[in-house]
Jmol script that loads the backbone (N, CA, C; Angstrom):
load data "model"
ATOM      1  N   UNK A   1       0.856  -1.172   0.000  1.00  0.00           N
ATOM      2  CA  UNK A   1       0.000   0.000   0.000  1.00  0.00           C
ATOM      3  C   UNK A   1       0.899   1.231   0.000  1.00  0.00           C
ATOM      4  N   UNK A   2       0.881   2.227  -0.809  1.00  0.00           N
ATOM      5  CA  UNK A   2       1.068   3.061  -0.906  1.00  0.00           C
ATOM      6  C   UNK A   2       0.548   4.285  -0.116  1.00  0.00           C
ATOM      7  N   UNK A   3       0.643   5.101   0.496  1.00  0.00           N
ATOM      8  CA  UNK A   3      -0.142   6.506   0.744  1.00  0.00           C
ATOM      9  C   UNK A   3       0.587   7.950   0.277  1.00  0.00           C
ATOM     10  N   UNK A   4      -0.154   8.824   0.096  1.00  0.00           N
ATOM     11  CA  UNK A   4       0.274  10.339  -0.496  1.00  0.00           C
ATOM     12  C   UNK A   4      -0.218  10.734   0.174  1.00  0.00           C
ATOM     13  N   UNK A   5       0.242  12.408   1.127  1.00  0.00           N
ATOM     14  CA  UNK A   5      -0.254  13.501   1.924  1.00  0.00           C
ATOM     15  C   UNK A   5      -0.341  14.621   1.102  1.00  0.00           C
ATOM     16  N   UNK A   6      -1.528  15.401   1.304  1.00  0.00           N
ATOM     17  CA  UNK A   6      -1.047  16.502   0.426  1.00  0.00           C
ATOM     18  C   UNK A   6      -2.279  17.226   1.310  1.00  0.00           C
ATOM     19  N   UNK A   7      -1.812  19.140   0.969  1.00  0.00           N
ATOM     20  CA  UNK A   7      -2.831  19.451   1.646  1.00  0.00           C
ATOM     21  C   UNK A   7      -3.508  20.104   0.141  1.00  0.00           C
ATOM     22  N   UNK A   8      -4.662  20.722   0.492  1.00  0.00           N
ATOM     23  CA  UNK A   8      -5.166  21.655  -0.706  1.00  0.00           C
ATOM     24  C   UNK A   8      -5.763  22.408   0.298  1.00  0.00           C
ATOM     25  N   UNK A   9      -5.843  23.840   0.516  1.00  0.00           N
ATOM     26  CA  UNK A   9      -6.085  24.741   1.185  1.00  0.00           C
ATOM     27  C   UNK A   9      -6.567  24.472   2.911  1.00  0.00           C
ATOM     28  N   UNK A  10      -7.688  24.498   3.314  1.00  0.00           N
ATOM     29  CA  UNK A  10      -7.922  24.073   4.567  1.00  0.00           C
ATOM     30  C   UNK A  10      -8.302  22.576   4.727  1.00  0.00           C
ATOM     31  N   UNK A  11      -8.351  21.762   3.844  1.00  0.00           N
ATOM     32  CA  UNK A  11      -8.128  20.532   3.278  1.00  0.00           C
ATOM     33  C   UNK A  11      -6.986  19.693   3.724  1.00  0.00           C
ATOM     34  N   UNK A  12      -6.787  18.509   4.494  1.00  0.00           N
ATOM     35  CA  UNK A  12      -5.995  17.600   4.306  1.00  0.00           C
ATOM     36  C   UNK A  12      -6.329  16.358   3.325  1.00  0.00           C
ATOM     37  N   UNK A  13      -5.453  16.065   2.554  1.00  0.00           N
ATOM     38  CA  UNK A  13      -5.736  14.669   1.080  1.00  0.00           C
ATOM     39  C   UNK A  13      -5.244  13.803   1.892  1.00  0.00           C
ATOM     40  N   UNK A  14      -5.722  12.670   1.812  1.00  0.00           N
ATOM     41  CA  UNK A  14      -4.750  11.170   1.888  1.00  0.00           C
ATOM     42  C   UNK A  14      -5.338  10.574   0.582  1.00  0.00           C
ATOM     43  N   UNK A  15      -4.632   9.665   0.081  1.00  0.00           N
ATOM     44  CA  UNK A  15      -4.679   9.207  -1.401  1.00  0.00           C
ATOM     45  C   UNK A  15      -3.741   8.281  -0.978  1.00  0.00           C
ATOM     46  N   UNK A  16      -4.460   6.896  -0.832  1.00  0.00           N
ATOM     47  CA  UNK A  16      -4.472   5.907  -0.803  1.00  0.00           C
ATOM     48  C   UNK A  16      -4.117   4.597  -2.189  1.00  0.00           C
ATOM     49  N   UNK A  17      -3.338   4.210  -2.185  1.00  0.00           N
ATOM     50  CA  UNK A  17      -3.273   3.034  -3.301  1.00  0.00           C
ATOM     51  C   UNK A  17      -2.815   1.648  -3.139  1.00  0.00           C
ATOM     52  N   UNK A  18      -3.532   0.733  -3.564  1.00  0.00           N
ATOM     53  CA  UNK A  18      -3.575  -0.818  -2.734  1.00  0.00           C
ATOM     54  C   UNK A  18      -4.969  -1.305  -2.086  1.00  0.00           C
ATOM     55  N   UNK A  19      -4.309  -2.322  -1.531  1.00  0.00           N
ATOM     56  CA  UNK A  19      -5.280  -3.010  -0.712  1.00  0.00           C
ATOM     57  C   UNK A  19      -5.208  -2.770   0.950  1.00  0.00           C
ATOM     58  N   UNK A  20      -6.659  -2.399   1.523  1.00  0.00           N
ATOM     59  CA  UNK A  20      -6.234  -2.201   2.751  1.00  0.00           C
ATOM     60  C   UNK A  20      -7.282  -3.167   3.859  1.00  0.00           C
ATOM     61  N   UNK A  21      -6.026  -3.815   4.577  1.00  0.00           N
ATOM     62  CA  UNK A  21      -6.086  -5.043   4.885  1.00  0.00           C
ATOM     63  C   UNK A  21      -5.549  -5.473   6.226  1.00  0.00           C
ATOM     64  N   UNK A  22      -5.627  -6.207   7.044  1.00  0.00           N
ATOM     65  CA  UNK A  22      -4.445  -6.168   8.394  1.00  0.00           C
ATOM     66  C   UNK A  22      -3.379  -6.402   8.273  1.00  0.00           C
ATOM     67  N   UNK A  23      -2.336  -6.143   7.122  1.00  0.00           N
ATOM     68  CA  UNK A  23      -0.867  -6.144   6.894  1.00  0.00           C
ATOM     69  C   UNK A  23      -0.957  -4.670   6.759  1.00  0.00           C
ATOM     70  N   UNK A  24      -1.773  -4.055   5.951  1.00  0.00           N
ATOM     71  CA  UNK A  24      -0.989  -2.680   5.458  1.00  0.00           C
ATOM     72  C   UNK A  24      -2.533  -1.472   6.656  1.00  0.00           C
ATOM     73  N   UNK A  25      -3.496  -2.437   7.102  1.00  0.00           N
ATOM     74  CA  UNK A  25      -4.216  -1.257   7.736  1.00  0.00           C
ATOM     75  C   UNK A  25      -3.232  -0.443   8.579  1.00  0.00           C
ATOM     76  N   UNK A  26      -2.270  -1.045   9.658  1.00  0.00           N
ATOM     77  CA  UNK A  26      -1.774   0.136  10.645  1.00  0.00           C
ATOM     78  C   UNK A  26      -0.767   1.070   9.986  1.00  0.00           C
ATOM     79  N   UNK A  27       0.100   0.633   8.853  1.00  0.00           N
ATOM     80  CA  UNK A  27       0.557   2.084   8.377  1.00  0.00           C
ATOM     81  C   UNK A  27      -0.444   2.993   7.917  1.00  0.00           C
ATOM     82  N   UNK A  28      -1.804   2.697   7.779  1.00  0.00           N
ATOM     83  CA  UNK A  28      -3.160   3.686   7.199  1.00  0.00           C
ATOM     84  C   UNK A  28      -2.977   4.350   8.375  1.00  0.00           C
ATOM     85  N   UNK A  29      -3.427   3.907  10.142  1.00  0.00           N
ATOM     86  CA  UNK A  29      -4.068   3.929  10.942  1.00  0.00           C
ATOM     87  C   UNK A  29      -2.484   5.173  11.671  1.00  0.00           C
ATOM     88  N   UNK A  30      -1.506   4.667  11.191  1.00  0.00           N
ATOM     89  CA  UNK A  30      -0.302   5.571  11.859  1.00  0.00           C
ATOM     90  C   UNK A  30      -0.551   6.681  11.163  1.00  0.00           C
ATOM     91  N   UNK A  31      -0.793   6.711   9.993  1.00  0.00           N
ATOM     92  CA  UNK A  31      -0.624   8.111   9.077  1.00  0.00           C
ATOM     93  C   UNK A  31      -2.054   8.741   9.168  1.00  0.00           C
ATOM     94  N   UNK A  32      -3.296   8.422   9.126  1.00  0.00           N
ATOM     95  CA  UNK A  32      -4.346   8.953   9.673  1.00  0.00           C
ATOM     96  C   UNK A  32      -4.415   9.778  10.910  1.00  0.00           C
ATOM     97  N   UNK A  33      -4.201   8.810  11.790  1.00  0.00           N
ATOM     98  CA  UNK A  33      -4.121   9.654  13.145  1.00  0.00           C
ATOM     99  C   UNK A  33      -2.844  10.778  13.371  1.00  0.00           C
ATOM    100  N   UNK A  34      -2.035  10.777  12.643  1.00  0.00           N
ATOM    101  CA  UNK A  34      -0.908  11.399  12.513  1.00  0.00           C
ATOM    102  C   UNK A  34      -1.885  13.136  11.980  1.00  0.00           C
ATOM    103  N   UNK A  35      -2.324  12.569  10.790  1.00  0.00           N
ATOM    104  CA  UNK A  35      -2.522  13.822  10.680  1.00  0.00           C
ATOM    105  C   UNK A  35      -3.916  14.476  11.087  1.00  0.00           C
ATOM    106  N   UNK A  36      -4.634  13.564  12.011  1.00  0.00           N
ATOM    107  CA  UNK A  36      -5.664  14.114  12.926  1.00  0.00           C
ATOM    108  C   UNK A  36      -5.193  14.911  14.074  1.00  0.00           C
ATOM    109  N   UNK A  37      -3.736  14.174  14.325  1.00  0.00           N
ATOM    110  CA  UNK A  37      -3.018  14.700  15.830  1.00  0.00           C
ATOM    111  C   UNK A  37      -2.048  16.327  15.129  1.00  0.00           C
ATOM    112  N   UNK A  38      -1.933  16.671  13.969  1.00  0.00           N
ATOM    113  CA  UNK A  38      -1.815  17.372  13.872  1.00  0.00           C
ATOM    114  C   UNK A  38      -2.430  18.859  13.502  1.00  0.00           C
ATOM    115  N   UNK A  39      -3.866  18.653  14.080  1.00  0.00           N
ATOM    116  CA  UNK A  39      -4.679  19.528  13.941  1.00  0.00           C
ATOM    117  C   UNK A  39      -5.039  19.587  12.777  1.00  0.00           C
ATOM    118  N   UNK A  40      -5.488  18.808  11.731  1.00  0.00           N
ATOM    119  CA  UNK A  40      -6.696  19.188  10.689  1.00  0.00           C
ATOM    120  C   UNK A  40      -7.822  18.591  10.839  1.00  0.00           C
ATOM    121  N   UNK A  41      -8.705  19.491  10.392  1.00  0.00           N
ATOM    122  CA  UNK A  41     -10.255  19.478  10.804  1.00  0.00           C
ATOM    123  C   UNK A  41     -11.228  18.659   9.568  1.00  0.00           C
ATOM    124  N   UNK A  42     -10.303  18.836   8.764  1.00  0.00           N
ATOM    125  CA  UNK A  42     -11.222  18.149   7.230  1.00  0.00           C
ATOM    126  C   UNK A  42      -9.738  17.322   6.238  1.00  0.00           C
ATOM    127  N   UNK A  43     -10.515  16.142   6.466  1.00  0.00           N
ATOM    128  CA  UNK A  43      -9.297  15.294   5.550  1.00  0.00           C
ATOM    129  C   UNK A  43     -10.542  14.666   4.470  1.00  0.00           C
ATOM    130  N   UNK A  44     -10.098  14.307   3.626  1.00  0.00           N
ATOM    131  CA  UNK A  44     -10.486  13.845   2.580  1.00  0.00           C
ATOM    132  C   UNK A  44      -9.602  12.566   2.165  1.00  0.00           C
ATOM    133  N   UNK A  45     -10.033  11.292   2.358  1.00  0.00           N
ATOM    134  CA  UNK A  45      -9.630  10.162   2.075  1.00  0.00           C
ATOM    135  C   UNK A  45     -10.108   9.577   0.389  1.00  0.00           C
ATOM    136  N   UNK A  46      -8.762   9.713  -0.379  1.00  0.00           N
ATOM    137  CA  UNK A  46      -9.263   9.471  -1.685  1.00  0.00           C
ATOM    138  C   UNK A  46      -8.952   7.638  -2.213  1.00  0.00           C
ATOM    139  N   UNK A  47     -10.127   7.387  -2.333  1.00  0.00           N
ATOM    140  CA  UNK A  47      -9.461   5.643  -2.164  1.00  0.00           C
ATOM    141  C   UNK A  47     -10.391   5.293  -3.872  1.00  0.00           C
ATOM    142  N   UNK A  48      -9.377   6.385  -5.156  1.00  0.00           N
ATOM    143  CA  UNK A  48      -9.482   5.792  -6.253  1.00  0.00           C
ATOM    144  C   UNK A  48      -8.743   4.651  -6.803  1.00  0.00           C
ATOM    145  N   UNK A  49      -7.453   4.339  -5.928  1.00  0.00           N
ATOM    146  CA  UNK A  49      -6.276   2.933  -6.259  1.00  0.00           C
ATOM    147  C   UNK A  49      -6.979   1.939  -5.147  1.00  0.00           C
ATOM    148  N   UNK A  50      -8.228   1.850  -4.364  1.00  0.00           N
ATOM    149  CA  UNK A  50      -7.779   1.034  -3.415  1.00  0.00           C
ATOM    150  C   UNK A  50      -9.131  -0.131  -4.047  1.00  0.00           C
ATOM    151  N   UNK A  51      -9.063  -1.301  -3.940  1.00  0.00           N
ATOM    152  CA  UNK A  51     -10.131  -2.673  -4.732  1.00  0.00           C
ATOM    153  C   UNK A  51     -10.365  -3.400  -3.728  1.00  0.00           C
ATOM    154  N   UNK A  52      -9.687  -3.427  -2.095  1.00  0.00           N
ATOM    155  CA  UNK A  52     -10.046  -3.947  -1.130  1.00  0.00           C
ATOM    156  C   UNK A  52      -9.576  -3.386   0.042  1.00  0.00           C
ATOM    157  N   UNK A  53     -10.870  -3.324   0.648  1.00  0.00           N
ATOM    158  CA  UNK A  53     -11.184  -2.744   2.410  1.00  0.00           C
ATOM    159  C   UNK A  53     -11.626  -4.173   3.004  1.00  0.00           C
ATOM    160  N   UNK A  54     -10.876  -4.392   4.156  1.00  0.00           N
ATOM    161  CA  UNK A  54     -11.215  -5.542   4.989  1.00  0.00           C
ATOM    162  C   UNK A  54     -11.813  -4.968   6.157  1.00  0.00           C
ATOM    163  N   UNK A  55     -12.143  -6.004   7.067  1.00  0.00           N
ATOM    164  CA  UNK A  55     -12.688  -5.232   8.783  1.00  0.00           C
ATOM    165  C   UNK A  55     -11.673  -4.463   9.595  1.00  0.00           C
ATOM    166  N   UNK A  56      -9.987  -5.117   9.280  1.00  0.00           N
ATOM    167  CA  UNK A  56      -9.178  -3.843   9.446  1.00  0.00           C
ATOM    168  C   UNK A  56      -9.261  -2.652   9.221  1.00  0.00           C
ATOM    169  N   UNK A  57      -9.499  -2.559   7.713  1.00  0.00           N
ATOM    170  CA  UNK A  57      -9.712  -1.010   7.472  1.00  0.00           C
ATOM    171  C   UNK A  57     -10.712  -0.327   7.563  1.00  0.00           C
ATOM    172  N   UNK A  58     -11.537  -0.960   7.981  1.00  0.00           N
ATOM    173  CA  UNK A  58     -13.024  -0.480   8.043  1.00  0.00           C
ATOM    174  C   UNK A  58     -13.073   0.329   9.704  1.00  0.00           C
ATOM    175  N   UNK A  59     -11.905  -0.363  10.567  1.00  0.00           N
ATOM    176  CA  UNK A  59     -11.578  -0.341  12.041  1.00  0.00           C
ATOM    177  C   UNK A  59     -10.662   1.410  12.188  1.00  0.00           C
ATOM    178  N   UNK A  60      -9.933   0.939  11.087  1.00  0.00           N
ATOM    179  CA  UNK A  60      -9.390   2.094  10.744  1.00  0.00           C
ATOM    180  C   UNK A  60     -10.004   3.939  10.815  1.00  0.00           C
ATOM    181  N   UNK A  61     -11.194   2.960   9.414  1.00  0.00           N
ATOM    182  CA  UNK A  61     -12.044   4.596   8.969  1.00  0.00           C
ATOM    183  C   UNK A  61     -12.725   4.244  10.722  1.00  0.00           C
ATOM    184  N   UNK A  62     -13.181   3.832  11.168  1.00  0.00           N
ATOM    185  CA  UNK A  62     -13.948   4.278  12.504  1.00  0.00           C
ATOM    186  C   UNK A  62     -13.002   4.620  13.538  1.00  0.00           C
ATOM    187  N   UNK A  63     -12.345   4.735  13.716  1.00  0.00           N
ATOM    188  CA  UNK A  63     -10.995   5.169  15.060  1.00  0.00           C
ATOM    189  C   UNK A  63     -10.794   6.417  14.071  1.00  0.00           C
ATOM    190  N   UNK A  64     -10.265   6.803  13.180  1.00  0.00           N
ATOM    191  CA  UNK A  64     -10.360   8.152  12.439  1.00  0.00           C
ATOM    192  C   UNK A  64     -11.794   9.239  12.595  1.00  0.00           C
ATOM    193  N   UNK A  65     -12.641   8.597  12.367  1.00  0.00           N
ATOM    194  CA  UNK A  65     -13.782   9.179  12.329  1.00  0.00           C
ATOM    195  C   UNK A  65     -14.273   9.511  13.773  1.00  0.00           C
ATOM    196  N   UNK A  66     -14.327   8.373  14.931  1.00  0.00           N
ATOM    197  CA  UNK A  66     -14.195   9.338  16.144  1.00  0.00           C
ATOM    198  C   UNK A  66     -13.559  10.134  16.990  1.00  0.00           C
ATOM    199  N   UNK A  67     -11.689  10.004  16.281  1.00  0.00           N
ATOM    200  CA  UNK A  67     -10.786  11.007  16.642  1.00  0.00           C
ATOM    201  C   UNK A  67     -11.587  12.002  16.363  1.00  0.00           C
ATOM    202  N   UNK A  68     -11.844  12.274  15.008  1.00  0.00           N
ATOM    203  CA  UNK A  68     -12.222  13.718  14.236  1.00  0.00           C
ATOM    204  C   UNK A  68     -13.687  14.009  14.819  1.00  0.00           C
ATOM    205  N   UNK A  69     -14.524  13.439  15.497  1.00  0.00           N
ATOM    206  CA  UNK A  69     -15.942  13.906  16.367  1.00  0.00           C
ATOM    207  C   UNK A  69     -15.861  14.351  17.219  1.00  0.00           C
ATOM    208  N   UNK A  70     -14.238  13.602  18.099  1.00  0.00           N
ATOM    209  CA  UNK A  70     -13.756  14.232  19.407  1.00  0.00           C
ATOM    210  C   UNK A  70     -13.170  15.823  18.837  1.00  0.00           C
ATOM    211  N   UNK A  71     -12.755  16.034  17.880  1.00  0.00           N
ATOM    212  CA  UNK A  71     -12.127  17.030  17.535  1.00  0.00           C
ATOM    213  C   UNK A  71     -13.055  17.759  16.458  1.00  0.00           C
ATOM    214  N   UNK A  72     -14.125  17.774  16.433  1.00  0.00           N
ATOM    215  CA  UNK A  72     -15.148  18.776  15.621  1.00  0.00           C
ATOM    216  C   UNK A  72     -14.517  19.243  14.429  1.00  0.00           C
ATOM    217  N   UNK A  73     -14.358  17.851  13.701  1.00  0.00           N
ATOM    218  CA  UNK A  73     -13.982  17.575  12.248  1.00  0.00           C
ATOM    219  C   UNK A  73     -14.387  16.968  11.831  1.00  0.00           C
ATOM    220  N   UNK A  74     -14.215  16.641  10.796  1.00  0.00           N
ATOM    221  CA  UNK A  74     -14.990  15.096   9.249  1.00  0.00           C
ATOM    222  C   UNK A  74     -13.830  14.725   8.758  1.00  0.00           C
ATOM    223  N   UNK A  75     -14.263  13.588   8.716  1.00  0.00           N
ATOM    224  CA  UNK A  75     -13.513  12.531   7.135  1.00  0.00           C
ATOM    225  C   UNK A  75     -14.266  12.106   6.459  1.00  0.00           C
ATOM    226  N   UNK A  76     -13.913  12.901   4.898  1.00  0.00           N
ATOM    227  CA  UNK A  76     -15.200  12.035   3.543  1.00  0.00           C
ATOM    228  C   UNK A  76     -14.128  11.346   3.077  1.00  0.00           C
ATOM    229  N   UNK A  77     -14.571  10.488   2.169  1.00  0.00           N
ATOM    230  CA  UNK A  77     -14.306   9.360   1.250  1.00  0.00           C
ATOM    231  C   UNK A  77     -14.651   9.697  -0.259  1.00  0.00           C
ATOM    232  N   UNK A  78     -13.864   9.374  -1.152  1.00  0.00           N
ATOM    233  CA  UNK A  78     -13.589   9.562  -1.994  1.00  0.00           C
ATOM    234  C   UNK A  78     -13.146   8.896  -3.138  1.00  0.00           C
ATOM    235  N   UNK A  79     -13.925   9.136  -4.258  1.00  0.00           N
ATOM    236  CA  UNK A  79     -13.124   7.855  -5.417  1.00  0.00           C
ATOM    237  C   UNK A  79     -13.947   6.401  -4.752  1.00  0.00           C
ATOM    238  N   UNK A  80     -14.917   6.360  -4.189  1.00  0.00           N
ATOM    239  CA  UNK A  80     -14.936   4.914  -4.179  1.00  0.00           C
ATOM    240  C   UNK A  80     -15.387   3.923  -5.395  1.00  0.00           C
ATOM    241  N   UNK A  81     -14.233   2.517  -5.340  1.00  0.00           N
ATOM    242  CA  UNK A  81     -14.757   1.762  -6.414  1.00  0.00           C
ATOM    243  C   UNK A  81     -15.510   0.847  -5.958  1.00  0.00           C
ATOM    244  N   UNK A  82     -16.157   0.264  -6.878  1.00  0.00           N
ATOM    245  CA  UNK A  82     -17.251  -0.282  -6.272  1.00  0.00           C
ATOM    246  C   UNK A  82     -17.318  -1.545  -5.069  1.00  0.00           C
ATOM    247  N   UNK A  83     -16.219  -2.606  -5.359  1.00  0.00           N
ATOM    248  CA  UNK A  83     -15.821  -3.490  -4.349  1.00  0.00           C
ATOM    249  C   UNK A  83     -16.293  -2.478  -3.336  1.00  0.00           C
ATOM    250  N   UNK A  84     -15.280  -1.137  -2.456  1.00  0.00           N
ATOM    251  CA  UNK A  84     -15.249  -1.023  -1.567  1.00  0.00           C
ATOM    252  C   UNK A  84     -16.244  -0.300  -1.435  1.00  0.00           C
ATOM    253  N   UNK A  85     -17.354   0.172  -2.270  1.00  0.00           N
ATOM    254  CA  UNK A  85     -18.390   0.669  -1.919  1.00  0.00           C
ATOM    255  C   UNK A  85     -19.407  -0.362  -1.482  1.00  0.00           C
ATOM    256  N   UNK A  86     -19.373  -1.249  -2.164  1.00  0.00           N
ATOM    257  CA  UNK A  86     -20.230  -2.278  -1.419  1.00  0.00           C
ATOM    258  C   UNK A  86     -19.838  -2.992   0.111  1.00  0.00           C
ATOM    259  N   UNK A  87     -19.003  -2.743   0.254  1.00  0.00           N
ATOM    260  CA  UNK A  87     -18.235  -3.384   2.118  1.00  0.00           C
ATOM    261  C   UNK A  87     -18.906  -2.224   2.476  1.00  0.00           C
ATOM    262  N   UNK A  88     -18.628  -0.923   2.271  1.00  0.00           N
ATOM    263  CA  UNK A  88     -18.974   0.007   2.652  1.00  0.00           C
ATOM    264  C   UNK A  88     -20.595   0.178   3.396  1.00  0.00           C
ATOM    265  N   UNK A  89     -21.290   0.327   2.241  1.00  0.00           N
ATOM    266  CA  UNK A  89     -22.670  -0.138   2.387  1.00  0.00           C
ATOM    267  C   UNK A  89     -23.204  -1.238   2.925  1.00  0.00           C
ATOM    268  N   UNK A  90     -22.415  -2.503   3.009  1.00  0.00           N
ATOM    269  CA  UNK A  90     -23.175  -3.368   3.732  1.00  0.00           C
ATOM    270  C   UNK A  90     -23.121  -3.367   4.934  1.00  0.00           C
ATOM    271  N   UNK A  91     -21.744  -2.808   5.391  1.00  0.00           N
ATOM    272  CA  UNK A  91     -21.659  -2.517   7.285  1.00  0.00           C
ATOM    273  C   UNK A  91     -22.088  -1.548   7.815  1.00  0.00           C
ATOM    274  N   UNK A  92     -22.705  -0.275   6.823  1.00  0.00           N
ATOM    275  CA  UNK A  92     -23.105   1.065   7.890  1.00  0.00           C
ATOM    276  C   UNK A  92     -22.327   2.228   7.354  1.00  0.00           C
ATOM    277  N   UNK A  93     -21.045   1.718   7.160  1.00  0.00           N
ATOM    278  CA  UNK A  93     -20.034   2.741   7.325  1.00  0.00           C
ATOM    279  C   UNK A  93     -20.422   3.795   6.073  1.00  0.00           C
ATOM    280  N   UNK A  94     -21.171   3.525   5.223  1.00  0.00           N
ATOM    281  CA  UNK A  94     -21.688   4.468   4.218  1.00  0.00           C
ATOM    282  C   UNK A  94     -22.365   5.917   4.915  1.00  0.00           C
ATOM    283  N   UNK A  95     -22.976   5.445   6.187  1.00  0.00           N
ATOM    284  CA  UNK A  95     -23.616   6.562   7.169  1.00  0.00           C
ATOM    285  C   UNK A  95     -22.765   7.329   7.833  1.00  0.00           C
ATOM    286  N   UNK A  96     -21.625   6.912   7.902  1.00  0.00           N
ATOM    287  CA  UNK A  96     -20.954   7.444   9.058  1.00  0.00           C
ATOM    288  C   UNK A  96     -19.682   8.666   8.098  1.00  0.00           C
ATOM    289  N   UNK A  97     -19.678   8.629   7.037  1.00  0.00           N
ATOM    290  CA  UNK A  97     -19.347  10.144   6.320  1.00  0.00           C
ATOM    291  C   UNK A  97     -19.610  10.478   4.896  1.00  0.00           C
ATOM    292  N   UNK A  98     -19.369  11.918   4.759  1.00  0.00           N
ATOM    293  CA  UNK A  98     -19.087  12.306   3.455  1.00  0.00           C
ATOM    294  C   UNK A  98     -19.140  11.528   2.129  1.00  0.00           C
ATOM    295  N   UNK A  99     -19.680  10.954   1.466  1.00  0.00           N
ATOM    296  CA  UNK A  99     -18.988  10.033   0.192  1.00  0.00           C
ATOM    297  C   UNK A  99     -19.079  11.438  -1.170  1.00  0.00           C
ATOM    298  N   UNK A 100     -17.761  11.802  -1.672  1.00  0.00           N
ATOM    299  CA  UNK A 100     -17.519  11.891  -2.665  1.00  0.00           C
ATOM    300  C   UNK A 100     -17.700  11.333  -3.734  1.00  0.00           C
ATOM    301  N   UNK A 101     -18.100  11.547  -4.981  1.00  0.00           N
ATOM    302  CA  UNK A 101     -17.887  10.742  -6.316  1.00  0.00           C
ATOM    303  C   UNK A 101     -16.120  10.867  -6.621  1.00  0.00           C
ATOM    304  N   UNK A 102     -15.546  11.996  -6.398  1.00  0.00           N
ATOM    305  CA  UNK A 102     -14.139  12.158  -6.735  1.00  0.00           C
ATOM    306  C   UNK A 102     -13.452  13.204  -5.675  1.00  0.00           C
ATOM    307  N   UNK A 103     -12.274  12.948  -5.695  1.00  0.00           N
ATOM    308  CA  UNK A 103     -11.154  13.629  -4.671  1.00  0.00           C
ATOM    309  C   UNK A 103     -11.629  14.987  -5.055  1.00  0.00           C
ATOM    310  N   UNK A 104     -11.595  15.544  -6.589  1.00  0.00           N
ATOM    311  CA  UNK A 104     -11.549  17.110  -7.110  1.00  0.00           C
ATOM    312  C   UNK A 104     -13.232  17.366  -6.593  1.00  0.00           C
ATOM    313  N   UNK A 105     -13.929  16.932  -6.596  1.00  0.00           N
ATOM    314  CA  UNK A 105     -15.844  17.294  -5.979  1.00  0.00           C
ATOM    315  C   UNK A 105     -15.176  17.373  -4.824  1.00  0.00           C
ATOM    316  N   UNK A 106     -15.117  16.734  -3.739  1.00  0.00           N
ATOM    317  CA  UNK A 106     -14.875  16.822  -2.319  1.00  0.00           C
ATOM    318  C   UNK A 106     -14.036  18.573  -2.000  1.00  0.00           C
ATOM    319  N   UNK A 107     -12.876  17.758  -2.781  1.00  0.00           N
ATOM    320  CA  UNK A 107     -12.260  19.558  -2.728  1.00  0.00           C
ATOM    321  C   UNK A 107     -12.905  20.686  -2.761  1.00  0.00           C
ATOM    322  N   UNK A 108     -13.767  20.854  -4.106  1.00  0.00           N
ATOM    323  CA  UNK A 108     -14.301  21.747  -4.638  1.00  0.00           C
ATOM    324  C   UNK A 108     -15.701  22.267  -3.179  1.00  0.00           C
ATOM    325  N   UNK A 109     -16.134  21.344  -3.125  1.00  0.00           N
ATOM    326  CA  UNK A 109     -17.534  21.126  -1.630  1.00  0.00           C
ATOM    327  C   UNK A 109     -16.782  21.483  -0.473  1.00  0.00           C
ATOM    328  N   UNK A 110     -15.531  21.546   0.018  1.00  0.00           N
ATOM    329  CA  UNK A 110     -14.960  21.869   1.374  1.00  0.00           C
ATOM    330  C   UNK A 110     -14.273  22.967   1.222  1.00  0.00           C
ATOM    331  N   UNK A 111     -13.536  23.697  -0.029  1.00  0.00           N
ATOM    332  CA  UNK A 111     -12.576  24.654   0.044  1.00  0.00           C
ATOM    333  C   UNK A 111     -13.556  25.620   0.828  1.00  0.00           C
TER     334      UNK A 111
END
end "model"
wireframe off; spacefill off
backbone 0.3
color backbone group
């Protein structure tokens, strides 16, 4: 798994590529919270490279998502393909943020 940081204005990106899984979820889960602990309020998780989310990563987006409730922020999602839109949707986690069609909409909706 790959990850990219980038910011775009009051925006934090993560851009994700691979499979995320319990080998590669805790480098997600180090670099997520990393940049929750560094004070941004709006990240945008772009998961157009990613074809599999397991219950790891699904553990992941929820420990992210209530850092950022404790801290009166969001995490949307972004780029989802369909595999992981369907994990998505079948556990809930579709409720619990933002879904983007693409990284550049999300941007464009938060700048």
């Amino acid at each position: 798994m790959n990850l990219t940081e980038e910011k775009s204005g009051k925006v934090a990106v993560l851009r994700v590529e691979g499979r995320i899984d319990a080998l590669t979820s805790p480098q997600l889960e180090a670099t997520l919270l990393g940049i929750i602990q560094r004070g941004e309020r709006s990240i945008v998780i772009d998961l157009a490279e990613v074809d599999y989310i397991s219950s790891a990563g699904l553990r992941v987006l929820l420990i992210g998502a209530k850092q950022m409730r404790v801290s009166e922020g969001s995490i949307c999602l972004a780029s989802l393909q369909i595999g992981v839109k369907d994990v998505l949707a079948s556990t809930g986690f579709m409720n619990l943020f933002r879904i983007f069609k693409s990284g550049q909409s999300a941007l464009e909706e938060l700048a």
